[in-house]
C-alpha positions in Angstrom: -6.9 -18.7 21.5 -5.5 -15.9 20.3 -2.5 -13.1 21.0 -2.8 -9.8 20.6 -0.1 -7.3 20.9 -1.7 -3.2 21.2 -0.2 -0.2 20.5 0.6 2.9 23.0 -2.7 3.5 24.5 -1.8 6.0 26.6 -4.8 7.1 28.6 -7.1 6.6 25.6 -9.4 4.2 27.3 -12.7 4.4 24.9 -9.8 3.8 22.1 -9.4 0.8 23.6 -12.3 -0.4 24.8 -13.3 -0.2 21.3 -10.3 -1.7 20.0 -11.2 -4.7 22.1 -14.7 -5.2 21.2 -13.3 -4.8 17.2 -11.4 -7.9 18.2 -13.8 -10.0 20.1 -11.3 -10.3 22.7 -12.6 -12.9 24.7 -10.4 -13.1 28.4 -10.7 -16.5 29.3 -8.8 -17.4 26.0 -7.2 -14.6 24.6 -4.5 -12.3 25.5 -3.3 -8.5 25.6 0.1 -7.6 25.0 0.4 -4.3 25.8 3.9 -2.8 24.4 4.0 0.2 27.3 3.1 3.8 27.8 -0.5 2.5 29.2 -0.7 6.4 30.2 -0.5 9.8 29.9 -1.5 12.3 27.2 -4.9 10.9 26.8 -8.2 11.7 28.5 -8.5 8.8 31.2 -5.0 7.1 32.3 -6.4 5.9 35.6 -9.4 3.7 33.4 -6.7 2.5 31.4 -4.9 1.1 34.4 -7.8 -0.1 35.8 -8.8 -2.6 33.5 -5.3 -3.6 32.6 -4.6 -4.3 36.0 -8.2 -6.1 36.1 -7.3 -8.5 33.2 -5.2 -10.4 35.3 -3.2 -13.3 33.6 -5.1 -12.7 30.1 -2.5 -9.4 30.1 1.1 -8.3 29.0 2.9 -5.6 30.1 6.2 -4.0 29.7 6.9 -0.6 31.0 7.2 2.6 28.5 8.5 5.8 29.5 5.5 7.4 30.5 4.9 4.8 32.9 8.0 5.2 34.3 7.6 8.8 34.6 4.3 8.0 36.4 6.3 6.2 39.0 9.3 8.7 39.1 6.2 11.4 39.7 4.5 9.8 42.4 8.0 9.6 44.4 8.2 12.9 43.7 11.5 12.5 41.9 9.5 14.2 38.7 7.4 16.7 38.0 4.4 17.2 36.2 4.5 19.2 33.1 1.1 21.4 32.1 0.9 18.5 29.2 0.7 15.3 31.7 -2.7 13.9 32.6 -1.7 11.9 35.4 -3.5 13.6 38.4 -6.2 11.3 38.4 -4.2 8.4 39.1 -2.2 10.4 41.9 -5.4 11.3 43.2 -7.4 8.2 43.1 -8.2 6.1 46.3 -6.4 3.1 44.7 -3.1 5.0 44.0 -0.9 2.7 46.2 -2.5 -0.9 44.2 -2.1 0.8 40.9 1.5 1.6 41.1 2.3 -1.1 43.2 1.0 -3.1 40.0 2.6 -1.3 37.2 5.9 -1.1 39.2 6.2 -5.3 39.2 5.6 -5.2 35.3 8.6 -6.4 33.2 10.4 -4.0 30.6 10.7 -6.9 28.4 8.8 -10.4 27.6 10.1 -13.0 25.5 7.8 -16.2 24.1 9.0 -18.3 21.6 10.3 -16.4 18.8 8.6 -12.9 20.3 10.0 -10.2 22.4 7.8 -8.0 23.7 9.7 -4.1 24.6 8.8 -0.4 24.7 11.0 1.2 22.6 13.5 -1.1 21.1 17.1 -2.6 21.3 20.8 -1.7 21.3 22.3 -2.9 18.2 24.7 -4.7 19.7 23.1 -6.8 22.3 21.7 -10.2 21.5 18.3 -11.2 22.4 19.7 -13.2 25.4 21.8 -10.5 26.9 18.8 -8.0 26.2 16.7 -10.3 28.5 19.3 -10.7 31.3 19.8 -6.7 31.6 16.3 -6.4 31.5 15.9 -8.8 34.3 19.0 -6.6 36.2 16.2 -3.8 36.0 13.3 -5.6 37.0 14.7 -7.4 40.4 15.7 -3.5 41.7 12.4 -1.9 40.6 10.4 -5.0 42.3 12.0 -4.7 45.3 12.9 -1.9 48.0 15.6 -0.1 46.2 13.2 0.9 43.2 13.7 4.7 44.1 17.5 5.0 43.6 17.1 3.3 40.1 14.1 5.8 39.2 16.3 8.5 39.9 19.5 7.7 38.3 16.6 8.0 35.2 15.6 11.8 35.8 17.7 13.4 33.6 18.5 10.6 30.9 19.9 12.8 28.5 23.7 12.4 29.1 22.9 8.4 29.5 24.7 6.1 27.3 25.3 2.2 27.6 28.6 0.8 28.1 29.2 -2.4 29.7 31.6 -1.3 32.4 28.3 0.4 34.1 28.0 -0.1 37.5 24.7 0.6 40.2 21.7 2.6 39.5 23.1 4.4 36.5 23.5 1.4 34.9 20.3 -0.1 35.4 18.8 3.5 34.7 20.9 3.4 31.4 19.2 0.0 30.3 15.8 1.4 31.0 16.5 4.1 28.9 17.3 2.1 26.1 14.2 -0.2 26.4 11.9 2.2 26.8 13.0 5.6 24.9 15.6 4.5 22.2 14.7 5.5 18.4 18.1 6.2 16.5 21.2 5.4 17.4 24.6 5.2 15.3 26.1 2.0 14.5 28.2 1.2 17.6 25.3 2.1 20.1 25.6 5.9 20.6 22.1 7.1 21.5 20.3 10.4 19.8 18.2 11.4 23.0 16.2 13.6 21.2 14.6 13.3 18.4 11.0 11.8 17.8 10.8 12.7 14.5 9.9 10.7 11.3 12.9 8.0 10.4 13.5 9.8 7.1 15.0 13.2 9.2 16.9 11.3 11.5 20.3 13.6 12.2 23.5 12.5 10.5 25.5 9.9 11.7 22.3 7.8 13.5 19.8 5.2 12.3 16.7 3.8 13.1 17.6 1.4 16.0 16.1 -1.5 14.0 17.8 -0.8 10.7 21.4 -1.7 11.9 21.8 -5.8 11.9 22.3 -8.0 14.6 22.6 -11.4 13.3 22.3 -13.1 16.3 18.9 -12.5 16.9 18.0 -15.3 14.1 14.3 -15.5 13.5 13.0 -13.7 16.7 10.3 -10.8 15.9 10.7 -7.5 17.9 7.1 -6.2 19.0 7.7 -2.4 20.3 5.6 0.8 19.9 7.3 4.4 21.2 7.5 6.1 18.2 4.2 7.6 16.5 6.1 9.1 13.8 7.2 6.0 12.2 3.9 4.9 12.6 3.0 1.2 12.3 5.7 -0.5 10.3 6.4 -4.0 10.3 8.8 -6.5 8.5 9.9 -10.0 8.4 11.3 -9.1 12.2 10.2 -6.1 13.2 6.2 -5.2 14.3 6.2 -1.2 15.5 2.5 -0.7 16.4 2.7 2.6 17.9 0.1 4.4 15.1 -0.6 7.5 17.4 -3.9 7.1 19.2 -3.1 9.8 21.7 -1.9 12.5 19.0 -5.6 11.7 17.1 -5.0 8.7 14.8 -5.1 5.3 15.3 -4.8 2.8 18.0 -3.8 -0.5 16.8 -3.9 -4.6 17.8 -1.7 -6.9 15.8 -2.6 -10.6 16.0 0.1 -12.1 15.9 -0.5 -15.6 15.1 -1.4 -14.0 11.3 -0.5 -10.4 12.1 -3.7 -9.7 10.8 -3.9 -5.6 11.6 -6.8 -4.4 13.6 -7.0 -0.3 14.4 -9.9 2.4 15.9 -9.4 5.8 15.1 -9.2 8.3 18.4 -13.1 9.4 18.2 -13.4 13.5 18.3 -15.3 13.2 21.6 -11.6 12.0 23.0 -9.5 14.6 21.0 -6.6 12.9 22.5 -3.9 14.5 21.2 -4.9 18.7 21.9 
């Protein structure tokens, strides 16, 4: 048996279907943990859900922002840019199971010494605290209410954390960090936009990651988000997002060895024009 934690997919679904065969993935003893943005950008989003949501148990999933955005879409609380390749999904006779699926997925999994998010984590919150405010997020977007938290998200820019937060901007102001935070500065002020390597980073923020929290002890942080940083690991930190979808790699981590396993995005894909 054996755990593997994949990168942003992001509608590159021969990526992955290669990626899987590279790993011998067998289902009945193995598992996926998907770190987010299952879609969008690539070639074939609504495959990508398909077997994700087919895997059943054998599968992991926390949200990214492009699957929130895929929700916020289909509510018609977004709208589609010329870039998004959604339209299949919204389109497709099985629309309702789909997002009824990826809407009960968590925004982030913990086992053992492993958490499993999109994007990373506030500085200042302690793995336990992360957890619970996740949870917060998860019980709205699960139940009947999931709209008024999706559009507390759309804009996000003027979002920032504080504890004092109250209703759907505050749970729209956790998912925000989970699933879109790269730098911040050291007492948790969000940069909301830059996706650029770590080394340009504007003045006065750091990558989330390298600002210490040492209450987290010995847990590992498993995330994706950010292409540009590419994949980057240390002792507690495996970034696995290596930029399928903009033409490079898509990558599994096992993580029992964190032995490294990649596919490149074939030219027939072109996945990120």
């Amino acid at each position: 048996m054996a755990t593997y934690a994949i990168g942003d997919v992001q509608g590159c679904h021969e990526a992955l279907q290669r990626l899987v065969q590279q790993i011998q993935f067998d289902p009945t003893s193995d598992r996926l943990w998907f770190v987010g943005d299952l879609v969008n950008r690539g070639p074939d989003s609504l495959k990508v859900l398909r077997y994700i949501k087919n895997l059943g148990n054998s599968a992991v999933v926390v949200l990214g922002n492009h699957d929130l955005f895929l929700l916020a879409v289909a509510e018609g609380i977004a709208t589609l840019r010329p870039e998004d390749t959604l339209h299949a999904i919204l389109a497709a006779p099985d629309r309702e199971a789909l997002l009824g699926w990826l809407r009960r997925q968590r925004l982030l999994y913990r086992e053992n010494r492993f958490v499993l998010v999109h994007a990373g984590l506030l500085p200042q919150w302690s793995i336990d605290e992360a957890e619970g405010l996740a949870r917060e997020v998860e019980t709205k977007l699960h139940g009947p209410a999931y709209k008024d938290v999706l559009r507390a998200l759309y804009p996000s820019k003027h979002l920032q954390w504080s504890s004092t937060l109250t209703g759907p901007t505050r749970l729209a102001t956790i998912m925000k960090v989970l699933t879109r935070i790269r730098a911040c500065s050291a007492e948790g002020l969000m940069e909301s936009s830059y996706s650029g390597p770590p080394d340009h980073i504007p003045a006065g923020f750091l990558p989330w990651f390298r600002i210490e929290n040492p209450e987290r002890g010995d847990t590992t942080i498993v995330c994706g988000h950010w292409a540009s940083l590419g994949l980057y690991c240390d002792e507690h930190l495996l970034a696995i997002d290596s930029g399928c979808v903009w033409g490079k790699q898509l990558t599994a981590m096992r993580l029992e060895d964190r032995k490294v396993f990649q596919v490149g995005c074939n030219n027939l894909e072109r996945c990120g024009d």
